[in-house]
C-alpha positions in Angstrom: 2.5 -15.2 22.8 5.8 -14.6 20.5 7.1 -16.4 18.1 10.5 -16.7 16.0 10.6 -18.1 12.3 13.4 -18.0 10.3 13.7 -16.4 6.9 16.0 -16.2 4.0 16.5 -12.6 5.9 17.0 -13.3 9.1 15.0 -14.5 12.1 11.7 -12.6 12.8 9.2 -12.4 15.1 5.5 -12.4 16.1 3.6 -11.6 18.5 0.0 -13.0 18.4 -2.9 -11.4 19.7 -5.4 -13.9 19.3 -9.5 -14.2 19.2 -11.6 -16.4 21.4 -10.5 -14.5 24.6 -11.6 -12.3 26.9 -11.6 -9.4 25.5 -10.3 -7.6 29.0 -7.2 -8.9 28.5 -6.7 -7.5 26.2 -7.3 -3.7 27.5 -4.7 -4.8 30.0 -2.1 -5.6 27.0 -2.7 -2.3 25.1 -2.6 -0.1 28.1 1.1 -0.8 29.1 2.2 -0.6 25.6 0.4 2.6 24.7 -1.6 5.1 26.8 -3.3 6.8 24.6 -4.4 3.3 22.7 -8.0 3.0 22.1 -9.0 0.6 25.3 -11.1 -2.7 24.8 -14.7 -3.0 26.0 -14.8 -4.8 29.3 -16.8 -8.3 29.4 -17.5 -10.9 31.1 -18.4 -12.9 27.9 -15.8 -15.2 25.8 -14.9 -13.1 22.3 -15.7 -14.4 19.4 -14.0 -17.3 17.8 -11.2 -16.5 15.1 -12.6 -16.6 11.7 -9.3 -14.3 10.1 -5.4 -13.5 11.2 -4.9 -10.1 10.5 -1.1 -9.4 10.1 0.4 -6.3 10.5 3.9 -5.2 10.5 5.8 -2.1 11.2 7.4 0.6 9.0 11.1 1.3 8.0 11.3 4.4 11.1 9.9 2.4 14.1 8.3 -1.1 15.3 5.0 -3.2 16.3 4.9 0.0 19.5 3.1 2.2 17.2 -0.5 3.4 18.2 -1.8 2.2 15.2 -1.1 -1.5 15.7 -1.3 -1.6 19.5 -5.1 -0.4 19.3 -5.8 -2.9 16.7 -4.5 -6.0 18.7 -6.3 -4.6 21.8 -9.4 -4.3 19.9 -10.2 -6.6 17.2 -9.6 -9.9 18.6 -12.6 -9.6 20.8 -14.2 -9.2 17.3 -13.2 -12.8 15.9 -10.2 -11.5 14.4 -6.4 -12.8 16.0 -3.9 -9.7 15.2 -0.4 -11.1 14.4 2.2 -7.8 15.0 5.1 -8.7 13.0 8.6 -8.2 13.4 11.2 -7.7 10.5 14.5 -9.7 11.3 16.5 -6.1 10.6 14.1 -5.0 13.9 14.5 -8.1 15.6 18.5 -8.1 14.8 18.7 -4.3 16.5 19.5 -2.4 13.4 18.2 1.1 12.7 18.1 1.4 8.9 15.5 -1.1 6.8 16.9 -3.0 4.3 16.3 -2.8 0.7 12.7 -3.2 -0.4 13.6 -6.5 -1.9 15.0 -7.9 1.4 11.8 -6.8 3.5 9.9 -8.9 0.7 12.1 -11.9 1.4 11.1 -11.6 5.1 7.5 -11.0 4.6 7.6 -14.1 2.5 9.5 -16.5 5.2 7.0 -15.5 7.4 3.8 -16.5 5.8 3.5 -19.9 6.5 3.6 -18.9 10.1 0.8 -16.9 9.7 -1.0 -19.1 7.7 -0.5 -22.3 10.2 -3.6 -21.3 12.1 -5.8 -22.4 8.9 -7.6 -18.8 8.7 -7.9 -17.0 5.6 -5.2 -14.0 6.5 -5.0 -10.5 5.8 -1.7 -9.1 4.9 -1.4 -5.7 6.1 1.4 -2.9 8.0 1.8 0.2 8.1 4.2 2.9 5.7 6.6 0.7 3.8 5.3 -2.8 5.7 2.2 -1.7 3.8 4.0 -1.5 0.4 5.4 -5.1 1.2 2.0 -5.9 1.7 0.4 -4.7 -1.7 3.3 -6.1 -3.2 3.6 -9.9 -1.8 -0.4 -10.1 -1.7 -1.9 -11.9 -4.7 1.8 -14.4 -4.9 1.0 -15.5 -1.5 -2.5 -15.5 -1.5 -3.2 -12.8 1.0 -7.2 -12.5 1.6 -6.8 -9.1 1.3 -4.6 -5.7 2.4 -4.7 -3.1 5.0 -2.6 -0.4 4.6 -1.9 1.9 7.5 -0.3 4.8 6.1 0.5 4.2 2.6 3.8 6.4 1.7 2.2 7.4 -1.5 5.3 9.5 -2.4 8.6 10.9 -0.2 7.7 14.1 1.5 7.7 16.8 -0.9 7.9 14.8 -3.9 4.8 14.1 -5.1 5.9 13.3 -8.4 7.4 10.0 -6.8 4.4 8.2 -7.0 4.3 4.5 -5.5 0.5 4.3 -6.6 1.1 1.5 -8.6 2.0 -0.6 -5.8 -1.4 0.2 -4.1 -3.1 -0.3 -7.0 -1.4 -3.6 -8.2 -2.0 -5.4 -5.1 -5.0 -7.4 -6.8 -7.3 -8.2 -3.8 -9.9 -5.7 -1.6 -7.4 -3.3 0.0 -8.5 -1.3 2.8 -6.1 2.4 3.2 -6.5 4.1 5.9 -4.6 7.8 6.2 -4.1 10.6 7.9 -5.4 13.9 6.8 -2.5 15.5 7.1 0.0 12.6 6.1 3.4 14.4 4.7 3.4 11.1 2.6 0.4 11.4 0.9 -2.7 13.1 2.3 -6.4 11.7 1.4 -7.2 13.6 -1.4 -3.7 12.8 -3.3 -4.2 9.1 -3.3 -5.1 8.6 -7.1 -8.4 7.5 -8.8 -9.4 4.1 -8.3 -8.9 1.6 -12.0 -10.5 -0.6 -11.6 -13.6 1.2 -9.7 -13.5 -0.3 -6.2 -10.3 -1.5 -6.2 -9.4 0.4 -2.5 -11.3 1.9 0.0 -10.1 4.8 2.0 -11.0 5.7 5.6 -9.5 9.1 6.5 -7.8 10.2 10.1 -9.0 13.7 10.3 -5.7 15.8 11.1 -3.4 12.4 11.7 0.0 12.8 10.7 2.0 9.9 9.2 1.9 7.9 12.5 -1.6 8.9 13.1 -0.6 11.6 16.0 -2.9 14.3 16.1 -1.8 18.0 17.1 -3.2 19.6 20.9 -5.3 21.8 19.1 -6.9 19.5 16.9 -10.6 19.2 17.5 -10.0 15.5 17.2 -8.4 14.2 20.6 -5.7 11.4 20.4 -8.2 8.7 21.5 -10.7 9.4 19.1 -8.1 9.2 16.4 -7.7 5.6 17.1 -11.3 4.9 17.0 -11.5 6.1 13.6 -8.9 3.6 12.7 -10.0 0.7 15.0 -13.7 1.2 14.3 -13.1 1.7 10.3 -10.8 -1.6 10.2 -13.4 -3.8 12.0 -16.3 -2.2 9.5 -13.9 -3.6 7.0 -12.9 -6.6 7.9 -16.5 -7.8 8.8 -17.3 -7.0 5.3 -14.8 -9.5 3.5 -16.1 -12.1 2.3 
């Protein structure tokens, strides 16, 4: 199901992947958009009913097609959690360059009562710089807590650029989860957490910055995403 809302930046879109179905349809979903996606246990049984809305949007080089946030809608909801993949109006509009930080903000914001209508407690989450929107807007709109897929942590080469203190600031239990060998900021750069517990980190061993992982990796592409998938739902069923 899709759905428009209009924002002070334009109109954008979701598409809601939600809980309480069979989790088969699911599979079905994830394995047109994505064939190496992680695939959804078959069942004959009803998923669980929605008890969260886990929000996700895309980053500023690509939309709600990435591997990342295809496997999570094919796999959670049949967890009790309905995965909204949000679009930015700039992506919905057809432009190729994000907007200023500022103006992804402003769209993030329009879109929250959307996501909230369900009357879930909801997640805020994305992945590269919807991530950073995410940490930003989360304690103003009363996000749940963050996920965020592939934190840019700093511009390629410039590690000196920190954005740390967007991760750190976002004031409610974040969840990162990175690739090993992210160009934007591998594991073991990510900075020391003040206060203690104030992130957790789950690690894509290899995973570049849109969680690929090279033919010669003793990692395949699947298993990737099960890191990812597996280490969200851990999460998730640990917020309170």
């Amino acid at each position: 199901m899709t759905e428009l809302v209009e924002t002070d930046a334009g109109t954008a879109r979701i598409t809601w992947h939600r809980a309480g179905k069979p989790a088969e349809k699911h599979e079905k979903t994830v394995v047109k958009a994505e064939k190496t996606a992680v695939k959804a246990e078959k069942t004959d049984e009803t998923a669980k009913a929605a008890r969260l809305v886990l929000a996700v949007s895309h980053g500023a080089g690509g939309g709600i097609e990435a591997r990342d946030l295809r496997a999570l809608a094919a796999v959670l909801p049949a967890h009790g959690v309905t995965v909204a993949l949000v679009e930015q109006p700039w992506r919905v509009a057809g432009k190729k360059l994000a907007p200023a930080p500022k103006t992804l903000d402003a769209g993030w914001r329009g879109l929250w009562p959307a996501l909230a209508a369900p009357g879930l407690p909801v997640v805020a989450g994305g992945r590269s710089a919807g991530a950073r929107v995410a940490c930003r807007t989360a304690t103003e709109l009363g996000a749940h807590a963050v996920l965020a897929l592939s934190f840019p942590l700093h511009p390629p080469g410039r590690p000196e650029k920190s954005r740390a203190g967007e991760l750190l600031g976002a004031g409610v239990p974040t969840l990162v989860v990175q690739g090993g060998n992210d160009p934007f900021g591998r594991p073991g750069e990510f900075p020391q957490q003040t206060p203690p517990g104030s992130y957790e980190l789950v690690e894509v061993p290899y995973g570049d910055h849109g969680f690929a992982v090279p033919k010669r990796a003793p990692v395949g592409q699947e298993q990737a995403l099960t890191v990812i998938t597996d280490g969200v739902l851990k999460w998730v069923s640990s917020l309170a």
